[in-house]
N, C-alpha and C positions, 0 to 999 in steps of 0.2 A: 516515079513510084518510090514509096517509102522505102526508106531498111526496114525489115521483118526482126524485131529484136525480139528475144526469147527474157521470160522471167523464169530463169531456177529456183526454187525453193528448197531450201534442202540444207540439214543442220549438220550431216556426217560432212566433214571434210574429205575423207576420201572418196566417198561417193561424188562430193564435188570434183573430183580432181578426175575421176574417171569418166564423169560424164561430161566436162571441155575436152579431156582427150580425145575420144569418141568423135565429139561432134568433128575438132579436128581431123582427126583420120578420115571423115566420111566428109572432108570437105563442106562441111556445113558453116558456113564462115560468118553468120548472122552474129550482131552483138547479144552478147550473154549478163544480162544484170545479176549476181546472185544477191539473193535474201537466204542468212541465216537460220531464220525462224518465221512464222507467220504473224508474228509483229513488226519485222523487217519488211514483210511481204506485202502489211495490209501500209507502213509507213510509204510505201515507193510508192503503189499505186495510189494512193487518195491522200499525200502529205501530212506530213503531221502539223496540229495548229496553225499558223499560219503561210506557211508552208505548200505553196501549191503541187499537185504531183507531180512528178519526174515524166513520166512518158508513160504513152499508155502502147507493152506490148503485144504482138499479132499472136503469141503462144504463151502457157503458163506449165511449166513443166513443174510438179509439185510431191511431195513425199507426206505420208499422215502423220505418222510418231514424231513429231518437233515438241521442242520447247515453246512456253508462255503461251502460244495460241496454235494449236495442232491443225493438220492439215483439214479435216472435216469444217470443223468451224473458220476456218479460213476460207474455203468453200462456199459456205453459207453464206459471207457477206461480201465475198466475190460476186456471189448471183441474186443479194439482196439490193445490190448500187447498180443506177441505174444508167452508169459509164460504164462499168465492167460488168454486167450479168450477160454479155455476149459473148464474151473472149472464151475462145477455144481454151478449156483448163485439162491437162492429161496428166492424172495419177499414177507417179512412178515411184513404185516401192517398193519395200521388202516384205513388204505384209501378201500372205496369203489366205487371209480369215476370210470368209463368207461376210460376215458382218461388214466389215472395212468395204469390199466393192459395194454391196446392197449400197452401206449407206452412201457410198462416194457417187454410186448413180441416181438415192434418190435425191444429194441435195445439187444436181443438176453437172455433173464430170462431163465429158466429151468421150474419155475414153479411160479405161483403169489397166496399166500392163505392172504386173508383178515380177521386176529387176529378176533377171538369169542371173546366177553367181558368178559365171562363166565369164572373163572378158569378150574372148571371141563371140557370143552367144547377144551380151550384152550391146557390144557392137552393130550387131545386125540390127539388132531393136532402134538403138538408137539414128541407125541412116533410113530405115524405114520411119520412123516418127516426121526426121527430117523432109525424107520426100514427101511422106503427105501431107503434113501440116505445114510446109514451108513452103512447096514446091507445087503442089495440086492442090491441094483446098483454096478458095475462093471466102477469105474470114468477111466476118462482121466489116470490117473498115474496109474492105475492098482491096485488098493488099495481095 
């Protein structure tokens, strides 16, 4: 069986920093690629120029509000390629607009959970994500 690597998206660095901790804490020990931005995000997955991709992995943990190319349309052409328009993508943000979930479900999300402020709170979120998408779901690659 493969390693189950996770792609984080995500441009706050502290939110980066808290969610390797997390995974830490909850023993989630899968490799973590992080992407900046969703031109980082779209460069891992599909390389850039000639450039072939890095690895393609079993979860896409992702945040909307970025730089250069925002989470939604990073979305889009997630599920417009026909390598990745399977991969589990889960929406983890700080947005709680109606709009942001609509559109995060209609352009094809797995799942949209809106970040607790709370460590402790955030915590749980994060070993719950863990266990099901890492641990019970049965992805696209068989992993």
């Amino acid at each position: 069986m493969r390693e189950k690597t996770i792609l984080l998206v995500e441009d706050n660095p502290d939110d980066v920093a808290l969610t390797l901790r997390a995974l830490k804490m909850n023993h989630i020990l899968n490799k973590v690629i992080v992407a900046r931005d969703g031109s980082e995000a779209l460069d891992f997955l599909f390389g850039t120029g000639d450039s072939p991709p890095m690895e393609t992995p079993e979860l896409i943990l992702m945040d909307i509000n970025m730089p250069k190319i925002n989470g939604l349309e990073l979305l889009e052409r997630i599920r417009d390629n026909e390598s990745t328009k399977l991969l589990p993508v889960v929406v983890l943000t700080t947005s709680d607009e109606d709009r942001d979930r609509i559109d995060s479900y209609r352009l094809g999300a797995n799942s949209y959970i809106s970040k607790p402020v709370e460590f402790e709170e955030f915590n749980k979120v994060v070993k719950n994500l863990g266990i099901y998408w890492l641990a019970v779901n049965i992805g696209p690659l068989g992993g």
